[in-house]
N, C-alpha and C positions, 0 to 999 in steps of 0.2 A: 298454682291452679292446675288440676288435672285434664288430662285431652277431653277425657269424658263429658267434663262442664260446660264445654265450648257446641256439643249437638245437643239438637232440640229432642224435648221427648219423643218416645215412637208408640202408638199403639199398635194393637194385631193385626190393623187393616192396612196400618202403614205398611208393614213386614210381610203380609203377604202380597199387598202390589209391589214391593222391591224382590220377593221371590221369582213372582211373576215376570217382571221388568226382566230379567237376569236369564231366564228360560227364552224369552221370545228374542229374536236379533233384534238389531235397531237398525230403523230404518236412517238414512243420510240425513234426514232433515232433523233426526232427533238423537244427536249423539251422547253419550254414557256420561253420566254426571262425573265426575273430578270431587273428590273429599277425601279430607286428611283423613289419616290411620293413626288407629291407637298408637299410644306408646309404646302400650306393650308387643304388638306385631312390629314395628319398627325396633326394638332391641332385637328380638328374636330372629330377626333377617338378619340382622348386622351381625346376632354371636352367631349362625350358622355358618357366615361367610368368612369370619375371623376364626373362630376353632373349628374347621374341617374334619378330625380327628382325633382320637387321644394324644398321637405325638405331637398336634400344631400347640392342642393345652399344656405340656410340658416343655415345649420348648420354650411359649412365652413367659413359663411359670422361671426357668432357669436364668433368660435370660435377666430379669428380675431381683434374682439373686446376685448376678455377676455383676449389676450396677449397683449392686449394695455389699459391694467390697468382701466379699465372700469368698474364705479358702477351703470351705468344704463345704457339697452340695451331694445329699443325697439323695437316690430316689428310689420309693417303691409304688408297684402297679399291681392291681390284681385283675384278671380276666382282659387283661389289654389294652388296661386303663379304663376298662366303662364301668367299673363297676369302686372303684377306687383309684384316685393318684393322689402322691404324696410328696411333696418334694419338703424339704427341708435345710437350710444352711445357717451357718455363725454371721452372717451379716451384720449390719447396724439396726436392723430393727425399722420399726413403724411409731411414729406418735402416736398417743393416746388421743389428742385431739384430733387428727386425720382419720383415725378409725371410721368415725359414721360417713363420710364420702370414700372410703378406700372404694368399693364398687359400682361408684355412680361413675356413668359413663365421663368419658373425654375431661376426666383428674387424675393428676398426673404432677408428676415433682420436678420432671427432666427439661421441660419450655415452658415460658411465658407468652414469649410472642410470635409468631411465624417466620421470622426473621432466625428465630435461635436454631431454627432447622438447619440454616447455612453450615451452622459451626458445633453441629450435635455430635458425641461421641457415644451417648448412652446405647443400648436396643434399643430400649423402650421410648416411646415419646406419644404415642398416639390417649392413651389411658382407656383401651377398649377391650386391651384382653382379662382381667378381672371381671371386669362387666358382662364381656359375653361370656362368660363362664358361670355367672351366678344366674342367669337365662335358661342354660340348657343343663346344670346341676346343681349341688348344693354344695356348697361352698364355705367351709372352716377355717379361718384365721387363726394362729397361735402365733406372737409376738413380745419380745422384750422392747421396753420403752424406761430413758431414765428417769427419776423423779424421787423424790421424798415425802414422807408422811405428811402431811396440815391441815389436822381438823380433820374435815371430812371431805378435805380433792387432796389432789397433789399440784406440787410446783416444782416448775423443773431444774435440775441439776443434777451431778454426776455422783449426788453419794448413792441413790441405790439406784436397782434397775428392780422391774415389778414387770411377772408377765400378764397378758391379758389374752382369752379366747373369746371370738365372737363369731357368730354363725353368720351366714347374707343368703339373701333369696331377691332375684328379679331388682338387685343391684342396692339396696337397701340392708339397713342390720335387720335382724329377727328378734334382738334384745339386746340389752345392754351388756358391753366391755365385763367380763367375768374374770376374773383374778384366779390364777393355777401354778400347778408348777411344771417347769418346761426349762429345757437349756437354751441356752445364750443363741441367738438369733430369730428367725421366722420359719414357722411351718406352715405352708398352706395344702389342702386336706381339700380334694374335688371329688365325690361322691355319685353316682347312679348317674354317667355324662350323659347327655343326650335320653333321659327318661322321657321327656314330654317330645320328643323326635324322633316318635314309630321306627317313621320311614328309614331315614337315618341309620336309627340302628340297626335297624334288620341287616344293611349292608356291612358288619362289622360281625358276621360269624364265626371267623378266623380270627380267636384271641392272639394265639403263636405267629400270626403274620404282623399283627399292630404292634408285638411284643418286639418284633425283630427290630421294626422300623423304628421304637423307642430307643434298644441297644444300639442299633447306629448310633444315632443321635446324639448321644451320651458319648460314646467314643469319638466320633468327632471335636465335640467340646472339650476332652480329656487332652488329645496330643497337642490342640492348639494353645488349652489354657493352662499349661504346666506348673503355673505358681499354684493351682487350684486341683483339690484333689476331687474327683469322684466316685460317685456308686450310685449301682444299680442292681434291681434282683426284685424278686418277684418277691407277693405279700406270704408271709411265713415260709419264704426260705430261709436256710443258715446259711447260703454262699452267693455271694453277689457275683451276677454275670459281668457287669462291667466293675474294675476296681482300681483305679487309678490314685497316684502317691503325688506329692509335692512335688519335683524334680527340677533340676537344671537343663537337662537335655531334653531337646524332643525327639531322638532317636530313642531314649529310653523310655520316655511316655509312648511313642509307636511300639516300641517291644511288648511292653505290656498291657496294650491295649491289644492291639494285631496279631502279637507273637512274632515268636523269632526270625523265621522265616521270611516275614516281608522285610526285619527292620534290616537282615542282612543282605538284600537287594535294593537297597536304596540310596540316592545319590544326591548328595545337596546341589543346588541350584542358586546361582541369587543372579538378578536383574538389576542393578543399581542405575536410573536415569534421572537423568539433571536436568535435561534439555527444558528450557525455559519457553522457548517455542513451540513444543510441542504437548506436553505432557510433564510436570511433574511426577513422578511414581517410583514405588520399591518395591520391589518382590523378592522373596527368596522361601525357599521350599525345598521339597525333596521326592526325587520322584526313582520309579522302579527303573533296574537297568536290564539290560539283555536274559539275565538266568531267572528274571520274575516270570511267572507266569500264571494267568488267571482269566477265568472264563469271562467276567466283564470287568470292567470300567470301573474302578474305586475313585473318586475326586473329591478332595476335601477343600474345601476353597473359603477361607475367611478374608473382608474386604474391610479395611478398619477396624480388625475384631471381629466384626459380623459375619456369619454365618451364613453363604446366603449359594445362589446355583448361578452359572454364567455357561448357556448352551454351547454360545459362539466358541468361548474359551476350550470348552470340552473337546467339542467335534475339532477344532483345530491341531486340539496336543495328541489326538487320537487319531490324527491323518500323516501327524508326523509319525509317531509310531508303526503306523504300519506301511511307511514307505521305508522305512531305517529299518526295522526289527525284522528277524524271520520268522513266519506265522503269523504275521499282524498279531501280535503280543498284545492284553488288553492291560494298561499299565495302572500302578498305583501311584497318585500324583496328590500330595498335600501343598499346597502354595497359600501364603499370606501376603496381600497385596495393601501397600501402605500408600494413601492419598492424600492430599488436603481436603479437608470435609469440606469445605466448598467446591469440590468437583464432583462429591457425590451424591446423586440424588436417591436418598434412602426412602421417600413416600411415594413409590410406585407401583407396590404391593399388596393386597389386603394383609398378608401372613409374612411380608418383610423377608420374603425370600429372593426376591430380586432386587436388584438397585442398579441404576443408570450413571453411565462413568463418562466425564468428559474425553471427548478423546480416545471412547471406548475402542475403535478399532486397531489406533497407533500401539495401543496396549498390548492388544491382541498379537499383533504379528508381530509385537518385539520381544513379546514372552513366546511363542511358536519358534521364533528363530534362535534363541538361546536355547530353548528342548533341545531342536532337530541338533543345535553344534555340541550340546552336551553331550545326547545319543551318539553320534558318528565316531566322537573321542573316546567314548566308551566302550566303543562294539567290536573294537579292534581285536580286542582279546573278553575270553571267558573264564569263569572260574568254577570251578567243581568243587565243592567240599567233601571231603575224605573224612567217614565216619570209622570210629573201630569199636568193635562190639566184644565184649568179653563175656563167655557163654555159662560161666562159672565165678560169679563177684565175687562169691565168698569165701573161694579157696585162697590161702596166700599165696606171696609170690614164691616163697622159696617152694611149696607144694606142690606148684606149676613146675619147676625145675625137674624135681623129682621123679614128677606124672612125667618126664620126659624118656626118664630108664625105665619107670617101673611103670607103664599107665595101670591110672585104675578106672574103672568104672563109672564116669560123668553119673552127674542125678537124668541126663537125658535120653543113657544108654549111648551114646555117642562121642566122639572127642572130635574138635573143629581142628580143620585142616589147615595151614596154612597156604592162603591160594598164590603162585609165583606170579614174579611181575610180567613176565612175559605173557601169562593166560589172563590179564586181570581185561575186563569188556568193557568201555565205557557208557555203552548203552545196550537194554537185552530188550529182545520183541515180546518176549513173557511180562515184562512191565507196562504197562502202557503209560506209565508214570514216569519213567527213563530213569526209575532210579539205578544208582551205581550201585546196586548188593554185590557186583561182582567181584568188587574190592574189598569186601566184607567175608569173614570166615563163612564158612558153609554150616547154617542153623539145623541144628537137630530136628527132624518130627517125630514129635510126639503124642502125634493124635491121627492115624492115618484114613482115620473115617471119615473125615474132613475132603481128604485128598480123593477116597473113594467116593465118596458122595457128587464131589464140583464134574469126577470122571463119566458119574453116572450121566450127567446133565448135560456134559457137554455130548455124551451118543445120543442121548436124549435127543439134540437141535439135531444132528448130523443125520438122524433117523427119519427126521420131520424132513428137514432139507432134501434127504437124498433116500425118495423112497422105494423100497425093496419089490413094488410089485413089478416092476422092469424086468425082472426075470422071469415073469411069463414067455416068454418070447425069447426062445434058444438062444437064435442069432445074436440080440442084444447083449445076454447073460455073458455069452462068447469074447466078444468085444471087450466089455466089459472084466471079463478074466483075462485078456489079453493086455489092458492096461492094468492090473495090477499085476502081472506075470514081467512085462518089461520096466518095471518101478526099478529107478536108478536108485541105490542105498542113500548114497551119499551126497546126490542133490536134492533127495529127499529130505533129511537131514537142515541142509544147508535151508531150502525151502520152508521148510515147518521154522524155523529160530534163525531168520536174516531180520535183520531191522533196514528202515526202507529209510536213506538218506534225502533222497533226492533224487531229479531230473539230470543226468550230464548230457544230454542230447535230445534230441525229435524222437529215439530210440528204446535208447539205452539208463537206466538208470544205475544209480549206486546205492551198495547193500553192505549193511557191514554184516557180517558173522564169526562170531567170537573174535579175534585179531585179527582177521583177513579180510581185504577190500574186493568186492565184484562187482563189477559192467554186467547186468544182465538186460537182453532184450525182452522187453515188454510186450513187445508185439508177438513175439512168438511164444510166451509165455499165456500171456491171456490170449490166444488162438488154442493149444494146446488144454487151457482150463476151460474155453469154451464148449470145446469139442468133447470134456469129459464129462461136463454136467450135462450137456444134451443126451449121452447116453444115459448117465447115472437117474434123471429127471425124466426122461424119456417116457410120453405118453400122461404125463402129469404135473402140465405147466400153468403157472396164470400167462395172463392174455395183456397185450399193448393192443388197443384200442387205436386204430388210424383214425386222425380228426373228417380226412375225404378218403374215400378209395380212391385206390392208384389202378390206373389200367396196365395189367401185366403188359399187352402190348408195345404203349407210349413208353415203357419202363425200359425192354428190352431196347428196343431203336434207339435212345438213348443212351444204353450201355454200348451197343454194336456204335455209334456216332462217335463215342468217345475215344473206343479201340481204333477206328477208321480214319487215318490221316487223310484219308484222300478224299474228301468232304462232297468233291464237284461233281465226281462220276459218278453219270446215271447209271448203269451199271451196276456200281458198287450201292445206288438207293434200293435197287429193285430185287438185289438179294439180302439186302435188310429188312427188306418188307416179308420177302418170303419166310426168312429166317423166325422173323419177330411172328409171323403169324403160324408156322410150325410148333415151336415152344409153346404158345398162348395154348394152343391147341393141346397140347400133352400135357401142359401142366392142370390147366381144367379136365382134362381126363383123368389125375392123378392128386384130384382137389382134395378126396373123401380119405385118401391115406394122409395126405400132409394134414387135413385137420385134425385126424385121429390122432396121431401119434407124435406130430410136431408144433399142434394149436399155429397151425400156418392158414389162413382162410381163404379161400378164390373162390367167389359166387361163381353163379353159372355163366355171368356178362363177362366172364374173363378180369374181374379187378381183386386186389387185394385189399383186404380190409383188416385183416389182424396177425400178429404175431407173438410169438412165445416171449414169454419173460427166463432170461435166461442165470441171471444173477441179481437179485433183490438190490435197489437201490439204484440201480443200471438201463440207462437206456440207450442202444448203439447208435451210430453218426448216422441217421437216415437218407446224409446224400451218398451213402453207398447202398442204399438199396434195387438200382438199376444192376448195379455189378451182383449185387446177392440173388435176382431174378434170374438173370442169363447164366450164372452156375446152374442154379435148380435145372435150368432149362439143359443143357449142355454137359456138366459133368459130371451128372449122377446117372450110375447103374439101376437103372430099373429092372432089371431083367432077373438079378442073384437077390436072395432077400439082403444077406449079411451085406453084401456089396452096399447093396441100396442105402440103408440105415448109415453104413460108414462112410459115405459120400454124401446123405444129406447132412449126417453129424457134420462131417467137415464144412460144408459149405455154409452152413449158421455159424460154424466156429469161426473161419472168414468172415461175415458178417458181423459177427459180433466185436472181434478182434480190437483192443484198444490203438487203430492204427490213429497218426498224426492225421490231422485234420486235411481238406484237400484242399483251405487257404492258407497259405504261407505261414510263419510262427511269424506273428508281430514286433519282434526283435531280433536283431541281430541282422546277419544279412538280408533276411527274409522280409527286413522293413524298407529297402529299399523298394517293394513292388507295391507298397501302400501311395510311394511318393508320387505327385502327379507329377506324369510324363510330358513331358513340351515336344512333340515332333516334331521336325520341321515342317515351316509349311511355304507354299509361294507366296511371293512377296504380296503378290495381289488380294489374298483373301486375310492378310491383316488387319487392314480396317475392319471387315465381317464381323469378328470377332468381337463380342460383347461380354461385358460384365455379368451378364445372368451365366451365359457359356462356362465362364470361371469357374461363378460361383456353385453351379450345377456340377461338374467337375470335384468341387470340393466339400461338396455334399454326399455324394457319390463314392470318393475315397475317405470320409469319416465314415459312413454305413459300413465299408468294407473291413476297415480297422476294425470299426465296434466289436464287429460277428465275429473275426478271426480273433479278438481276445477274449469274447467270449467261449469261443468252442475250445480254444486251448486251455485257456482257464477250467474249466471242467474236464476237461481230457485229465490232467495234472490230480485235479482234486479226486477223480473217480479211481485213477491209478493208486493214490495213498490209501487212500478211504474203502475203497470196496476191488479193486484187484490182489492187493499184497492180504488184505484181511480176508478175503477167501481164500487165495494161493495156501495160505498153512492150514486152514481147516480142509479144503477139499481137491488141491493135484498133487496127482502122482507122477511125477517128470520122469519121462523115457526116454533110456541110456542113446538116445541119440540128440538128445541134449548135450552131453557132455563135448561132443565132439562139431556140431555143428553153430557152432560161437554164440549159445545163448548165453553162458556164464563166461564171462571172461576174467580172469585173477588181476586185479591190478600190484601188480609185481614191485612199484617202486615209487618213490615220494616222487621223484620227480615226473613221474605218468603222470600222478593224480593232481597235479599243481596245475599238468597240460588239461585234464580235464575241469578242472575250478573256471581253469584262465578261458575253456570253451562256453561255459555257464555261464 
């Protein structure tokens, strides 16, 4: 009997007092009547919630097949899956008699009783994804079934097999079992998904985003289920994007699914635990080692076979990772973790992507701790692979011989050089990929308009960046020819092609350039490229926005406070005050040149409110901006133009300068100033001393830490990221560089072991 039977007739007067009812609120004393909902809105709630997307319909569609003992499963999608999916495999097939319930809800072949849930192996167990799928499309079954001719049915047995197609709509056939021809297993065929779900669909614009998410999917299935071949490929392609073979290994199913690249940074793992106390469970996987490297997080993670996502698991291998690895490396980690199905609670999911593990945290941090020891064992040493390219396949080898008396003429116009060991680079700053071409013969070009073109764009930015109306103004233009008139050759050179290794100090960094190692100072470095863009930029900068004005004043007394050891002397207050109120004074008299030509702002109350931007991406340590006020105020030539502009130059080049922070580096010795300090104190004020005292104390030196690993941390990151990467497009180092210890040569292994061992 249908839902429909069970409500009483409605007439139009019914219907429009229930319109009514529904418009006006209800008051408290007459609360919203309670009645059952159709059938059909109750399906359609439940398929919206069970097929979320194309990919949730093909996964349940797959998994499906994989409990129906299938070595091949293929799949085709058109438009992202909405407008067709298709999955297909050699399975055993559907009865002929199961056909008319295959899509009525909650029938199912995998449990009988609630209890079989304990001890389930299948995917499948709920019987609701066919169902919601014949809700929100339409839905073709194609299936082998065995049986033999009799009369006019069949009876079953194994001499023939007979296939049958049948349509379903709203969880029902649409006609009877039709007899066709089709190969040996089950095709199911999901049509126009989500047609009667507007809404829905509108949010599925991005065919190629649904399509990506299907391709995952597929390859995950592929490296875990290697006895099972897959495919995937879009409707009237010739070439499947995913194409997976039978195999023995799952390094070779990752090859060919992944590609070579990942399967040759990858490292087995296994977990083997017994402990009867704790957890039964087995893991073992394979995960990326130190040379992988990737912008996010890959995690393949099957639980009993199943497929499913573990947050906890993730973020934990991924803490390891980037406490072990350099550059928090984001890794590729496939793991199969094996349990007694009675630990695992697989109905916790609408879509069966999660499941609940006894024990789940002992899991957790015993798979974390096998990573982190796999990692540390690994990381000792790296490995490079050494590619060799031959720029001519076709010549034979004796005519390579030959070409060595007599060369002739490459089809490139070129002959490759052979590069010596002693110049071969392990890393060049021209790659940003770190690949080793250096060890590679040197490739002909053969197309140099290419080369002219990238040239034209890169003056193109350099023009944008560094624009030419600055030479209005002699003085500047002067300056300006003055720094490219003292441009060192050669640490120009070194500067435009160093690649940036790392931090060896609060200072100093290390650079590789071609075979040679250097100590350069940082600080004098970006002071020096400061001071060039403020000319080069000069009168045409964007603006930092201060959240309050600062009063030039309170700014100054400050900086004079901090130069002033002698804190107590009145004295020494009262020519701070004078001092502070002189500067305030001339610098608001000289408010209307700093804004013009250095977007520096000082209203007329004497405060600062804005500042130049001096390098995109960059913003300087603001607790030196007391020190950057009392320069302005103190060591600039107002009187000479050229003077002037070269002494404010400097003094934002100073300001801006990537000096070390003014809280201590949060390791090393400099963590000893984090630790709380116990002074002594008289016996008597012992007791005083309270638990809040402590714990305020220890409050107090965590804020301290935080900030100082925060400011060093971005000190660190703005030096990689936006010092070194402007350094080669825009300074020109002057030959008193050379001489006054900004590059220092690291001369010998055993220096640079000293400087490791300082790191």
């Amino acid at each position: 009997m249908e839902a429909g039977e069970h409500s009483p007739p409605t007439s139009p007067e019914t219907d429009l007092m229930e319109i009514k009812t529904e418009k006006t609120p209800y008051s408290p004393s007459e609360p919203p009547k309670i009645h059952r909902l159709d059938e059909s809105v109750v399906n359609r709630i439940a398929a919206g919630e069970v097929i979320q997307r194309p990919v949730s319909a093909i996964k349940e569609l797959v998994e499906n097949s994989l409990d129906a003992h299938s070595t091949s499963i293929n799949v085709v999608v058109k438009d992202g899956g909405l407008k067709l999916i298709q999955v297909s495999d050699d399975g055993h097939g559907i009865r002929l008699e199961d056909l008319p319930i295959l899509c009525e809800r909650h029938t199912t072949s995998k449990l009988t009783n609630y209890e079989d849930l304990q001890s389930i192996k299948s995917m499948g167990f709920r019987g609701e994804a066919l169902a919601s799928m014949t809700y929100v499309g339409h839905v073709t079954v194609t299936t082998i079934t065995p049986g033999k001719l009799h009369g006019s049915g069949f009876c079953y047995c194994s001499c023939f097999f007979f296939f049958f197609r049948v349509s379903y709509r709203d969880g029902v056939m649409e006609d009877e079992p039709k007899p066709c021809a089709a190969v040996k297993g089950t095709q199911i065929m999901v049509e126009n998904l989500f047609y009667n779900m507007i809404a829905r669909r509108k949010t599925f614009q991005n065919s190629a985003d649904d399509y990506s998410k299907i391709v995952d999917l597929l390859s995950r299935f592929a490296i875990h289920h290697i006895n099972v071949s897959f495919s995937c490929r879009k409707h009237g392609a010739s070439r499947a994007d995913v194409h997976s073979v039978t195999t023995s290994s799952r390094l070779d199913s990752i090859r060919s699914v992944y590609g070579v690249s990942v399967a040759l940074n990858l490292m087995k793992i296994e977990v083997p635990d017994s402990d009867p106390s704790s957890s039964v469970f087995k893991m073992d996987g394979l995960i990326s080692n130190s040379n992988y490297v990737a912008k996010k997080t890959t995690m393949v993670l099957f639980i009993n076979d199943r497929l499913v996502e573990c947050t906890a698991l993730k973020r934990a291998i991924e803490i390891v990772y980037a406490a072990t690895l350099p550059k928090a490396s984001k890794p590729f980690i496939y793991m199969s973790i094996v349990l007694p199905p009675e630990h695992v609670d697989v109905n916790v999911h609408p879509t069966k992507r999660e499941v609940s593990l006894l024990n789940q945290e002992f899991i957790i941090n015993t798979i974390q701790s096998a990573v982190e020891s796999k990692l540390r064992n690994s990381n000792e040493a790296r490995t490079f692979q050494e590619q060799t390219l031959d720029s001519s396949p076709s010549v034979p080898l004796s005519a390579k011989k030959d070409s060595n008396v007599n060369p002739s003429p490459s089809p490139y116009g070129s002959k490759s050089q052979k590069v010596p060991v002693n110049k071969m680079v392990r890393t060049d700053a021209s790659d940003p990929a770190g690949r080793l071409h250096a060890y590679l013969p040197a490739r002909p070009v053969d197309n140099l308009e290419g080369n002219s073109s990238l040239a034209a764009v890169r003056s193109s930015v350099r023009q944008r960046r560094n624009p030419k109306e600055s030479a209005d103004i002699s003085s500047v233009q002067e300056l300006v020819n003055d720094i490219d008139g003292n441009c060192h050759s050669g640490l120009l050179d070194i500067v435009r092609n160093c690649t940036y290794i790392g931090m060896a100090d609060d200072v100093f960094a290390l650079l590789q350039y071609k075979t040679q190692l250097y100590l350069a100072n940082v600080v004098n470095l970006s002071k020096e490229l400061m001071y060039q863009q403020v000319l080069r930029r000069f009168a045409h900068f964007n603006v930092i926005q201060l959240s309050d004005p600062a009063s030039l004043r309170l700014l100054i007394m400050l900086a004079l406070k901090e130069e002033d050891l002698d804190l107590e002397s009145n004295e020494n207050e009262d020519l701070r005050e004078k001092i502070a109120e002189m500067n305030t004074e001339l610098l608001k008299d000289k408010a209307e040149l700093l804004e013009e030509y250095f977007c520096i702002y000082i209203d007329s109350h004497g405060n600062l409110s804005r500042l130049p931007v001096i390098l995109d991406q960059y913003t300087p340590d603001m607790d030196r901006i007391p020190e950057f006020v009392l320069s302005l105020g103190n060591d600039v030539d107002w009187e000479d133009e050229k003077n002037c502009f070269q002494t404010i130059a400097a003094a934002v080049g100073n300001f801006y300068a990537m000096h070390p922070p003014l809280l201590p580096s949060p390791s090393g010795d400099g963590l000893q100033f984090y630790r709380r300090r116990k002074p002594e104190k008289n016996p008597d004020d012992k007791e005083k001393a309270t638990d809040i005292d402590v714990e305020m104390e220890d409050e107090l030196e965590h804020e301290l830490l935080s900030e100082a690993e925060t400011a060093w941390a971005q000190r660190e990151w703005s030096i990689q990221h936006v010092l070194f990467p402007s350094m080669r497009l825009f300074l020109k180092p002057p030959t008193s560089m050379a001489t006054n210890g900004t590059f220092v040569q690291v001369a010998s292994l055993e220096k640079l072991y000293k400087i490791f061992e300082r790191c």
